[in-house]
N, CA, C and O atoms as a MOPAC input file, in Angstrom:
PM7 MOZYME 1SCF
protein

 N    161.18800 1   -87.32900 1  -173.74000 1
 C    161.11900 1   -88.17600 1  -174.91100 1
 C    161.49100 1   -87.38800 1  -176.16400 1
 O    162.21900 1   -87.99600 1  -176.94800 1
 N    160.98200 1   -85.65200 1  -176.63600 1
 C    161.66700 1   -85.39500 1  -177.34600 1
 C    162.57300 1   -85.37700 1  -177.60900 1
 O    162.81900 1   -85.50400 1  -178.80800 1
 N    163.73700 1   -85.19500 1  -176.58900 1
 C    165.29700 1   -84.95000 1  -176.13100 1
 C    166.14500 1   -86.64000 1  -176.89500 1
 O    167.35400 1   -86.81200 1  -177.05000 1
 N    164.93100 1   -87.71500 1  -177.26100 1
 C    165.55900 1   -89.07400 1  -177.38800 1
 C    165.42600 1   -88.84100 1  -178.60300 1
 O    166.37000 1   -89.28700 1  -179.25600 1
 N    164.38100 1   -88.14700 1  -179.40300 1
 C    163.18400 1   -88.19600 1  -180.55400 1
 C    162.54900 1   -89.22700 1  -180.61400 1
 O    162.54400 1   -90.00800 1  -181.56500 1
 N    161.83600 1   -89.34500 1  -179.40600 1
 C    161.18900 1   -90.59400 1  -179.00300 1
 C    159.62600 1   -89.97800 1  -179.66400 1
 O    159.42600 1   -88.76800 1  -179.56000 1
 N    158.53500 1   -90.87800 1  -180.34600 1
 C    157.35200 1   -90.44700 1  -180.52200 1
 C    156.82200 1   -91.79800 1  -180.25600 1
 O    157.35400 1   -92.90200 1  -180.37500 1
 N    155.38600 1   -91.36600 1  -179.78100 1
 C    154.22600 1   -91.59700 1  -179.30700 1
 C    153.17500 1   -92.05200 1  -180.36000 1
 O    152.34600 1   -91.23400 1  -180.75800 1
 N    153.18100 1   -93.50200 1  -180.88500 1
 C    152.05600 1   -93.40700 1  -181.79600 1
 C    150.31200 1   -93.19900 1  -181.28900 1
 O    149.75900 1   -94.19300 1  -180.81900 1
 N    149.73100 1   -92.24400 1  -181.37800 1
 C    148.56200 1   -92.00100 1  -180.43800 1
 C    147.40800 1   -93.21100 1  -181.02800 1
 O    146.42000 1   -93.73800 1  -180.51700 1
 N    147.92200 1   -93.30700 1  -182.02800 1
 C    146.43700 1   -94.48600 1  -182.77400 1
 C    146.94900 1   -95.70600 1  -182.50200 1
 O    146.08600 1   -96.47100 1  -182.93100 1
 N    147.80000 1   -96.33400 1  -182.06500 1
 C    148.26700 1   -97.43100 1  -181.26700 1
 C    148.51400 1   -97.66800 1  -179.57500 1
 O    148.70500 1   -98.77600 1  -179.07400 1
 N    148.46600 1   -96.42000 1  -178.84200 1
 C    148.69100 1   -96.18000 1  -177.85400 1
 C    147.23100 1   -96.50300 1  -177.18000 1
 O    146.13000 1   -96.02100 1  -177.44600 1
 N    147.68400 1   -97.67300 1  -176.03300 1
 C    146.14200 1   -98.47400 1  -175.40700 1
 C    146.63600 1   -97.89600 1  -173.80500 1
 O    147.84300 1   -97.80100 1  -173.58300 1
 N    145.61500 1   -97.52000 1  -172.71100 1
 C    145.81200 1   -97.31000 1  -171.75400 1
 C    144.68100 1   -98.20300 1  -170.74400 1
 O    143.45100 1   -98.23100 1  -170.79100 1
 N    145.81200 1   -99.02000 1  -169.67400 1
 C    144.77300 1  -100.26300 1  -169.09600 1
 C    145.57100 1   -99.87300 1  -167.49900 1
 O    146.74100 1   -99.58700 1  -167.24500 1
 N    144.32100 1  -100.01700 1  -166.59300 1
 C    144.61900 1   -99.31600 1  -165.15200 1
 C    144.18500 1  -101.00000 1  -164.25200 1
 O    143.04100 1  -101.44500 1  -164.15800 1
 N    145.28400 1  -101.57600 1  -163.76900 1
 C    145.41700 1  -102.23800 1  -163.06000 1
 C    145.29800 1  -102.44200 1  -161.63800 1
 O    146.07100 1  -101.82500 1  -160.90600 1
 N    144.34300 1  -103.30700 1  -161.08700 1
 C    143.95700 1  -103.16000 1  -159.42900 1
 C    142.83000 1  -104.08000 1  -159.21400 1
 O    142.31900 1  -104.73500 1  -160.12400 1
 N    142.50300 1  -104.10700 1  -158.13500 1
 C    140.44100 1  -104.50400 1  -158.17500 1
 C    140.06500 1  -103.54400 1  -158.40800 1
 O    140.47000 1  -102.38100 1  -158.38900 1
 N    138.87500 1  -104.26600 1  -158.75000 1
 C    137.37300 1  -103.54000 1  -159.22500 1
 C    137.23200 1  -102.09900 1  -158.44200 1
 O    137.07100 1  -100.98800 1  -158.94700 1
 N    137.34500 1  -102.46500 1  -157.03000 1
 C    137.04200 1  -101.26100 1  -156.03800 1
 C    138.20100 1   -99.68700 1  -156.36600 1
 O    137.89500 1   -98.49800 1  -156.45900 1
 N    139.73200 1  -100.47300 1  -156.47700 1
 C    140.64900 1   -99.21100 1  -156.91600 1
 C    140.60300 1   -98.94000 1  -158.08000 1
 O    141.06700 1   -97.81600 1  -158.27500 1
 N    140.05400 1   -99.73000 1  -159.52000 1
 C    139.61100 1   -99.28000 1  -160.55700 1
 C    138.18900 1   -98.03600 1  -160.53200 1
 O    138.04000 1   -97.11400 1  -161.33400 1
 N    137.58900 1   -98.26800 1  -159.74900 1
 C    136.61300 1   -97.68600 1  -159.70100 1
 C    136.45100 1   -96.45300 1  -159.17700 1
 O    135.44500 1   -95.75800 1  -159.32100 1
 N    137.59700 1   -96.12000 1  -158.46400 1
 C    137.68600 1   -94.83500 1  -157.61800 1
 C    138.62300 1   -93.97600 1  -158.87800 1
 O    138.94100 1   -92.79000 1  -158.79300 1
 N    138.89100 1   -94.70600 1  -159.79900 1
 C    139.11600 1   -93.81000 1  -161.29300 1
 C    138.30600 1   -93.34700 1  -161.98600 1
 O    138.55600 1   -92.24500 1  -162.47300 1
 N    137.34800 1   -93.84200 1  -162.21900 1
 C    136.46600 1   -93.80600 1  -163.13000 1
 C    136.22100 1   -92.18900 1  -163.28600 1
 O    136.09800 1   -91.99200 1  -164.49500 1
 N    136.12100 1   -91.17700 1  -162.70200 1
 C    135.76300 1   -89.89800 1  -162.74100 1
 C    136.86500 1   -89.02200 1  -164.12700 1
 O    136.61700 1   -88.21800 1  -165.02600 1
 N    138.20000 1   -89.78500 1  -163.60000 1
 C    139.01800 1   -89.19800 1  -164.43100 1
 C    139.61300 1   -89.57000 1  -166.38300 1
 O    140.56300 1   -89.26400 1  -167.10400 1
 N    138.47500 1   -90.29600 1  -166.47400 1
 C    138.68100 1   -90.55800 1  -167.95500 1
 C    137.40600 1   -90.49200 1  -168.83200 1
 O    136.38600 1   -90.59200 1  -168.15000 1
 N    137.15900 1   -90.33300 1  -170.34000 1
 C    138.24900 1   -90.23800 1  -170.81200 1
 C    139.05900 1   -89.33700 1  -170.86400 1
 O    138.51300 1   -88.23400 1  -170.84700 1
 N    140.62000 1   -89.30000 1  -170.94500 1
 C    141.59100 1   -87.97000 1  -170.64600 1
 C    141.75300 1   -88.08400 1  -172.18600 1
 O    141.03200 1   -88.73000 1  -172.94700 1
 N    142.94100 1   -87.26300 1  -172.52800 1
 C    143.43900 1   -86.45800 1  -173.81900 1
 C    145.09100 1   -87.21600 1  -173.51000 1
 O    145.57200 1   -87.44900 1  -172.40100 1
 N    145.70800 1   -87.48200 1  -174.83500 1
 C    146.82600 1   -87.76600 1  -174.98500 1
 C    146.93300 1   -87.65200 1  -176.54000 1
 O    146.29500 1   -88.23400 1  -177.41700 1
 N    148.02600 1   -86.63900 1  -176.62300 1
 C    148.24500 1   -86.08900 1  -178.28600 1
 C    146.98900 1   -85.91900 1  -178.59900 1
 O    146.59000 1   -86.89500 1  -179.23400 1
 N    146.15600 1   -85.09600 1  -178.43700 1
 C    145.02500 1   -85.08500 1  -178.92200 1
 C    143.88600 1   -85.55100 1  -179.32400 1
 O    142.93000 1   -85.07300 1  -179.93400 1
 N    144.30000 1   -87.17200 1  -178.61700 1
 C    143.47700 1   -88.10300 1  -178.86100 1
 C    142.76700 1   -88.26600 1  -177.53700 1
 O    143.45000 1   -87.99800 1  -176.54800 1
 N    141.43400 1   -88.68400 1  -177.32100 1
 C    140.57800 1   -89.34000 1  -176.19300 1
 C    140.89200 1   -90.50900 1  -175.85300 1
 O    140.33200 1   -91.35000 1  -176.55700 1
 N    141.59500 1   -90.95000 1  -175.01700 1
 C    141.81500 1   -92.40400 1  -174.09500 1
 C    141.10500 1   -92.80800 1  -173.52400 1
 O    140.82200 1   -91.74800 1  -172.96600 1
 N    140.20200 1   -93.76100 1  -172.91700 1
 C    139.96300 1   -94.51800 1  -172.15100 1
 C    140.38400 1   -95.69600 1  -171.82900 1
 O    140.51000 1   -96.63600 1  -172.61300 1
 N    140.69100 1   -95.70500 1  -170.31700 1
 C    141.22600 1   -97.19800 1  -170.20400 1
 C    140.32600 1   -98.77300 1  -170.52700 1
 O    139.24600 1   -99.07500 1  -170.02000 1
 N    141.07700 1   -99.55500 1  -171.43900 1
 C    140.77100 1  -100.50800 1  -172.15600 1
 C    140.68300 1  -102.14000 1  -170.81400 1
 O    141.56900 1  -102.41300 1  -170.00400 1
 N    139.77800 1  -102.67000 1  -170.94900 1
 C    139.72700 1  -103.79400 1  -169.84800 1
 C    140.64200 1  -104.62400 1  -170.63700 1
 O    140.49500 1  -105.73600 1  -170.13000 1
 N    141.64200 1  -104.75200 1  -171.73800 1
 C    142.58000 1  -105.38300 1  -171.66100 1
 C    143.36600 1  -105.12800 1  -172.83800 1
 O    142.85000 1  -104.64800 1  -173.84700 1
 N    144.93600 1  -105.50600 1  -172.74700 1
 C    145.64900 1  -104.71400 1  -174.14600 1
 C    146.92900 1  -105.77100 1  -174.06200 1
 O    147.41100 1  -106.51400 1  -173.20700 1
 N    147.14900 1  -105.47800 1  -175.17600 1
 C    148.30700 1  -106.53700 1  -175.29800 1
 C    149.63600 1  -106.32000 1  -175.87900 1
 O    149.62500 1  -105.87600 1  -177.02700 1
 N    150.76900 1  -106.53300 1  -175.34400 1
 C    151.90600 1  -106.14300 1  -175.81900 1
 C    152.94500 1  -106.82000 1  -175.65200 1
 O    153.24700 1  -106.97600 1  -174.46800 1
 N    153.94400 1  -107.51700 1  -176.77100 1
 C    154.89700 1  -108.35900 1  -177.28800 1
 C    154.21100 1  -109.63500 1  -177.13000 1
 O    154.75100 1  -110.59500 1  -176.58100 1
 N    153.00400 1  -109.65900 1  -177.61300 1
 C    152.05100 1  -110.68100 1  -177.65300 1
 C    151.62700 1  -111.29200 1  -176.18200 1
 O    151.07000 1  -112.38700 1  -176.11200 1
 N    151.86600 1  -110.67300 1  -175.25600 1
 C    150.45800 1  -110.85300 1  -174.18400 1
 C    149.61600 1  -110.03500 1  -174.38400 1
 O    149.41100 1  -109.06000 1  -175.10800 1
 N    149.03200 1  -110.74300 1  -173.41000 1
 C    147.35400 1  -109.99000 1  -173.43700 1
 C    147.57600 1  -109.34700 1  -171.75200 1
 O    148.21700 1  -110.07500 1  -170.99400 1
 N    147.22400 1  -108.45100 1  -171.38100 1
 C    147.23000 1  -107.89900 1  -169.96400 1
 C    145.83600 1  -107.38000 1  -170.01600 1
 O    145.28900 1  -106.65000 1  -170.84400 1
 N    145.20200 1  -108.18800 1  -168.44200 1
 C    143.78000 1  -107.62800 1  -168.35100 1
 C    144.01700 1  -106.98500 1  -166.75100 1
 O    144.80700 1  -107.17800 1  -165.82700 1
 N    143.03200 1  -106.25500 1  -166.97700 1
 C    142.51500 1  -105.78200 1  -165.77200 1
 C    143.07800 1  -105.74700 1  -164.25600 1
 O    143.65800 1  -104.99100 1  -163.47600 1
 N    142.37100 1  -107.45100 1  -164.36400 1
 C    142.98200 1  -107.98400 1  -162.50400 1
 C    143.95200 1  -108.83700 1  -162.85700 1
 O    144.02200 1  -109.71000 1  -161.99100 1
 N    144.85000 1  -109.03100 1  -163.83800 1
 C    146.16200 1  -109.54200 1  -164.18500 1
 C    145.67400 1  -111.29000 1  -163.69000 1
 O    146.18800 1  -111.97500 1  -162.80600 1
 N    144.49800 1  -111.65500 1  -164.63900 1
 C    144.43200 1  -113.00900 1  -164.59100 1
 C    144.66300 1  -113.89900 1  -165.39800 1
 O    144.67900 1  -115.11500 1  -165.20500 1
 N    144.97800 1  -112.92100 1  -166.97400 1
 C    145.75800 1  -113.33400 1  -167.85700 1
 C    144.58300 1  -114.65900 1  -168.83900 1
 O    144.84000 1  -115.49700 1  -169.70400 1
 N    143.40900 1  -114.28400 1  -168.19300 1
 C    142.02600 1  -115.35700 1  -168.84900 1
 C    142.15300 1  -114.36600 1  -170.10700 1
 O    142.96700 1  -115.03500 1  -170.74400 1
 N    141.92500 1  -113.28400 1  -170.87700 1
 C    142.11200 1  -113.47700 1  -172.41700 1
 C    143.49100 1  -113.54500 1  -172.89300 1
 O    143.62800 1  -113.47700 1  -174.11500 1
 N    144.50300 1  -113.66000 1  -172.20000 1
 C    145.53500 1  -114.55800 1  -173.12000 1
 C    145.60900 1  -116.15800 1  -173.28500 1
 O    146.14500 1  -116.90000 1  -174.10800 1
 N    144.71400 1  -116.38300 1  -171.96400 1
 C    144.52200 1  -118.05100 1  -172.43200 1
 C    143.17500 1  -118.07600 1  -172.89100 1
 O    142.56200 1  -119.11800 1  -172.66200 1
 N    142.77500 1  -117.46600 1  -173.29000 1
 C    141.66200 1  -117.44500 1  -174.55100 1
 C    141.86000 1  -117.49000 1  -175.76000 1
 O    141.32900 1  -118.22800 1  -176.59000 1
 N    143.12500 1  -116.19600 1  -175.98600 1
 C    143.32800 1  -115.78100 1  -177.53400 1
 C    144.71200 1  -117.16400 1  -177.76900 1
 O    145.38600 1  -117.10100 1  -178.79700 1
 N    144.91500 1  -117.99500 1  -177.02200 1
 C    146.07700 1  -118.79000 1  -177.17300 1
 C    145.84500 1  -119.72600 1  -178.28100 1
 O    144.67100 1  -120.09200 1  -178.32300 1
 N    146.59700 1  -120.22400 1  -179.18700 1
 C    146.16600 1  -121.44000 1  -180.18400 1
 C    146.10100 1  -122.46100 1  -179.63700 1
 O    146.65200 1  -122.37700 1  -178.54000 1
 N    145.43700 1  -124.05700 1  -179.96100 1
 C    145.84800 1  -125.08900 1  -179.40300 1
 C    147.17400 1  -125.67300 1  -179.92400 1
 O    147.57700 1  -125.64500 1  -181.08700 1
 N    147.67900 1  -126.12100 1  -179.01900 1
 C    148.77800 1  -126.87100 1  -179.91100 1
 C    148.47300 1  -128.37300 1  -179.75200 1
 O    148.06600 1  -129.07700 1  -178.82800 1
 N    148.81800 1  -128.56500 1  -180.96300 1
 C    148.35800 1  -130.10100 1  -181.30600 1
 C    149.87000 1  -130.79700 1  -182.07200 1
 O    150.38700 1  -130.75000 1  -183.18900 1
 N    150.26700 1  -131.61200 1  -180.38500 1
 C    151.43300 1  -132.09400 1  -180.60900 1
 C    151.28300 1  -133.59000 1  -180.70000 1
 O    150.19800 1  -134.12700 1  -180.47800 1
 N    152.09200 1  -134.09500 1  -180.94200 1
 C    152.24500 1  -135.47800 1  -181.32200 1
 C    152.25100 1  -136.20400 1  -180.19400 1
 O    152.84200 1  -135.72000 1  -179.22900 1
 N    151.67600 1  -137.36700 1  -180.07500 1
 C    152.16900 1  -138.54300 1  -178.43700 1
 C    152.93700 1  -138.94500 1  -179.53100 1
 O    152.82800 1  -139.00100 1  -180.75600 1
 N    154.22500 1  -139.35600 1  -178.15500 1
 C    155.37700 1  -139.87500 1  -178.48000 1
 C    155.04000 1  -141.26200 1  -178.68700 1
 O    155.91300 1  -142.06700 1  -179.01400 1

């Protein structure tokens, strides 16, 4: 990524570990880790180009955080 001058914003940078409960859990030992100097822990859900990505990819807080739309009957 240097080679692109690609950077890493660390205070925006969310880390979310995808699986069941059971292969989430056989992680758990290894966080929180270090990235740029910052402490990570993986987040039960994060969102990017406006989804929401959780966990077990059920996508229940993006149809949470969704607006209603309130359309017209024809």
């Amino acid at each position: 990524m240097k080679n692109c001058k690609l950077k890493i914003n660390a205070n925006k940078t969310e880390l979310i570990i995808i699986g069941t409960v059971t292969q989430r859990a056989k992680l758990d030992g290894f966080f929180p880790t270090h990235i740029l100097n910052q402490s990570v822990t993986p987040a039960p859900s994060v969102s990017n180009l406006g989804v929401n990505f959780d966990e077990s990819i059920n996508f229940k807080q993006h149809i949470k955080n969704m607006p209603l739309l309130c359309l017209p009957y024809p």
